[in-house]
N, C-alpha and C positions, 0 to 999 in steps of 0.2 A: 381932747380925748386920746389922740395919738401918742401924745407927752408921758400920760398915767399913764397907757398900757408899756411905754416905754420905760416908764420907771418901773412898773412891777417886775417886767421883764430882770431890772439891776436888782430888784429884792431878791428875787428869785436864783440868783446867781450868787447870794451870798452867802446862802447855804452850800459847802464846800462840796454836798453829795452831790448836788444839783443836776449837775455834768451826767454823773453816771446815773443816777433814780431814773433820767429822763430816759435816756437814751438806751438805755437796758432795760429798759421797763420794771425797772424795783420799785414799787413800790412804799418800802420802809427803808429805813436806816441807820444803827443804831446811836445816838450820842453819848460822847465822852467828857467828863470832866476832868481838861489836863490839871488842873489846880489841884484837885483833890483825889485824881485816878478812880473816878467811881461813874457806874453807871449815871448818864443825867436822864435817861428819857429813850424813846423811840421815834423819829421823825418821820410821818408819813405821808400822803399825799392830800389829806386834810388839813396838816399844818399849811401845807403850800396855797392852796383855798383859805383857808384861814386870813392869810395874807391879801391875796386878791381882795378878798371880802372887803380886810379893813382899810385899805386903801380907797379901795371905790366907796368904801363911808367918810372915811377921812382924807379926802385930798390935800385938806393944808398941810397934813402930817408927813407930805412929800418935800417941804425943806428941808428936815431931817433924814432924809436918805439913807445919806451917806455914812449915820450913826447908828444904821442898826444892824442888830448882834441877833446871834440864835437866842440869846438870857433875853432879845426884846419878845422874847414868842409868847412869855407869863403877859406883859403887859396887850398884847394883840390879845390875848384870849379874854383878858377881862373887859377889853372893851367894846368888842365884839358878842360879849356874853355867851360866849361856846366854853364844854370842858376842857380842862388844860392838857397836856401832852402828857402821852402815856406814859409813866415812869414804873408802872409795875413790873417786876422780874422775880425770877424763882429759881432755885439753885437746881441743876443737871440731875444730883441725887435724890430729890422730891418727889412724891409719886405723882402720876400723869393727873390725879384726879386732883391731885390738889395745885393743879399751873389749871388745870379747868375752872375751879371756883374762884381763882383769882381771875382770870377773862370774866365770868360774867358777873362777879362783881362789881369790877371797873368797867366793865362794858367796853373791853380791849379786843379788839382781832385776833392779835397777835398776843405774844407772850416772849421777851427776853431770857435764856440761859446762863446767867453770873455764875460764875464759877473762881475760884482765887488761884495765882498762879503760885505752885509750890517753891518756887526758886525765889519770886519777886515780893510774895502777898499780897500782891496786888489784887484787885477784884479784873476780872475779863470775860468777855460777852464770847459765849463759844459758839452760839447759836442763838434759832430766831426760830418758837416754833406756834403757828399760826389754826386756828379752829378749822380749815380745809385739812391741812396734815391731819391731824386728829380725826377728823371725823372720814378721812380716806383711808387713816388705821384701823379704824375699827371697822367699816365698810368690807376693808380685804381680810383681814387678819381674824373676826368674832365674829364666827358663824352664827351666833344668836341675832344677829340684826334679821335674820327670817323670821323672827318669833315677831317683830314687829307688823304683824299684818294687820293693822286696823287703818281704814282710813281717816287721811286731815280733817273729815268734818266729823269725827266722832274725837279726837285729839284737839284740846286746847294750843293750839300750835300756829302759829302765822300771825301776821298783821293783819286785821280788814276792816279797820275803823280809820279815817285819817291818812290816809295812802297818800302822801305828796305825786302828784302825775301833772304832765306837758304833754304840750303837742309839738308836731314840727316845726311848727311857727312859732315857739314859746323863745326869745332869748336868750342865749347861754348866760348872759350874768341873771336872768330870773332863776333858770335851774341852780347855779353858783348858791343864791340866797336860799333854796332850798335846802340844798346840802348839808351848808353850815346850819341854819336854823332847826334841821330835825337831826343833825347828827348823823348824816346817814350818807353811805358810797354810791348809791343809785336813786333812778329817778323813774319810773316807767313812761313810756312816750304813747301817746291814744290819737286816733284817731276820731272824728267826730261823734262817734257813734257809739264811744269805748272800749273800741277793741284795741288791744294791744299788739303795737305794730314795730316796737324797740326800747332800747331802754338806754337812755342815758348812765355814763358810770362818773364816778369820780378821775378816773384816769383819763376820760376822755377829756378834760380839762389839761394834764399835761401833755397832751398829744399836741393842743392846740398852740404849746406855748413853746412845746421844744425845738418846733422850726425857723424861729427868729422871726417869725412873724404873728405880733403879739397883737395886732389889732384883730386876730380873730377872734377872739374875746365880744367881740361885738356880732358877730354871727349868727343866726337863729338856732335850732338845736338839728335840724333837716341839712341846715349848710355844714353844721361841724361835724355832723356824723359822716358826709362824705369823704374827709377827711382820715376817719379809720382805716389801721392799715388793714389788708387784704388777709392776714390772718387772723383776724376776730373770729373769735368761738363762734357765737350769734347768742344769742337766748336761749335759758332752758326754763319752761314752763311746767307745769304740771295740775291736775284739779281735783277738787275737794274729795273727788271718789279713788284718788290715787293712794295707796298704800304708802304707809314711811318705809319701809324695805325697798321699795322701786324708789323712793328718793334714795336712798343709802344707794341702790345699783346704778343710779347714775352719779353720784358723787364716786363710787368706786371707777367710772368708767372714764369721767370728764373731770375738769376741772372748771367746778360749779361755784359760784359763791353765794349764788341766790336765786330760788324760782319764782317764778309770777305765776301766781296761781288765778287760772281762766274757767270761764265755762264752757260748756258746748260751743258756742258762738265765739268763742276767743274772747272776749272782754273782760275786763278785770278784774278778779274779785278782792285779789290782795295779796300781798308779798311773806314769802317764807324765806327766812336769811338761816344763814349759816347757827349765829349764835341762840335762834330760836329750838334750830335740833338740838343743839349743845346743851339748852336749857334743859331739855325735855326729857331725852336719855338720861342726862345726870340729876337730874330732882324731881322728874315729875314720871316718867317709862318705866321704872326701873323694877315696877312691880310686873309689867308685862314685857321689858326684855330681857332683862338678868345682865345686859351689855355690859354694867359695870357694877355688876356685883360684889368684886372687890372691894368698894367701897367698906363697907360693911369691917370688912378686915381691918381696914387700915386706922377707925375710927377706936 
């Protein structure tokens, strides 16, 4: 077991951003095709799980090591059976609403800005812009997010069927299998009883690996959360009698990526992510906030 976690660790390093993703806590990164100078994709902290995953399914596949490339990521994804890597982008001059339809489309976080350089022609990534931005723009900046005062249990909005959840004692490579299997950057953490007591992320995975000490991979989810550094956010919750405007003020306030939405008693009823507001404002609110009225124009 020492060995794999020892080789993942050299997968993990063959991604050139590796170094810096980790240790700056970037999360994404964009990739380039020198061959052809054109966007290939966005590299996140999924693909890197991604890898963990298929190794710990495939250990004979650690003879070849030494041969794999970022081009082997098409191949991990399909044998793994997860989506491939996000290649969607939108050019700088596009309106905001339409890099929005393209995210939940794809069901991308994030969103690349190609743009062409005028001297080269070449295609170049100017920017990286992600549904927190967005939805922290519209939070500060469109006073209509007040008009949203209905609460989540009158709004088709959140998850609360099928909520992947651990507990302290649940294994970080079970959480791992989680991730990759529902596609998803968190995990909520419950106590016996269902209350919700923290939340596993996706980053906490590379936390675990940036230190050169890769067999904590074998950790329970209780051992690797001590390992967070001392400035973690913590959690933000919220519950079904909560207003989407008091979500908007706290996205406006924090830097939120998803609530867990509790009852009186703290236990869980279900998760509201990012791309679910994003839904909802732009195809489903729009008759009761006017947020992106615009639409309407640009159509």
């Amino acid at each position: 077991m020492v060995r794999l976690l020892w080789w993942l660790a050299d997968v993990l390093l063959y991604f050139g951003t590796y170094e810096t993703t980790a240790i700056r806590s970037i999360v994404s990164a964009p990739l380039w095709d020198s061959k052809t100078s054109t966007f290939a994709g966005l590299l996140t902290t999924s693909d890197y799980i991604n890898i963990i995953q298929y190794y710990w399914q495939n250990p004979d596949a650690l003879a070849q090591i030494d041969q794999f490339r970022l081009d082997s990521l098409r191949d991990v994804e399909k044998a793994i059976g997860v989506q491939p890597i996000e290649t969607v982008s939108i050019h700088p001059d596009k309106p905001l609403y339409d890099a929005c339809r393209k995210m939940l489309e794809s069901r991308a976080r994030r969103i690349p800005l190609v743009d062409i350089d005028d001297e080269t022609q070449r295609a170049m990534v100017v920017s990286v812009v992600t549904q927190y931005r967005i939805l922290k723009f519209i939070a500060v900046n469109v006073k209509e997010t007040q008009m949203l005062r209905k609460p989540l249990k009158e709004l088709n909005v959140g998850t609360y069927e099928g909520v992947m959840t651990a507990t302290m004692d649940t294994p970080v490579m079970d959480v791992i299998h989680m991730l990759v299997k529902k596609n998803i950057s968190s995990v909520p953490i419950l106590d016996v009883d269902g209350t919700l007591i923290n939340v596993f992320e996706a980053v906490d995975v590379i936390t675990l690996i940036k230190g050169g000490v890769y067999d904590d991979l074998n950790l329970n989810v209780g051992e690797a959360l001590l390992k967070r550094s001392e400035d973690f956010a913590g959690i933000y919750t919220c519950t079904m009698n909560d207003r989407l405007d008091a979500v908007f003020d706290t996205i406006r306030r924090s830097r939120v990526h998803r609530l867990a939405i509790i009852d009186e008693n703290a236990r869980l009823k279900g998760v509201l992510t990012l791309s679910d507001i994003l839904e909802y404002i732009l195809l489903e609110g729009e008759g009761d906030s006017d947020v992106l009225s615009t639409r309407q124009e640009q159509q």
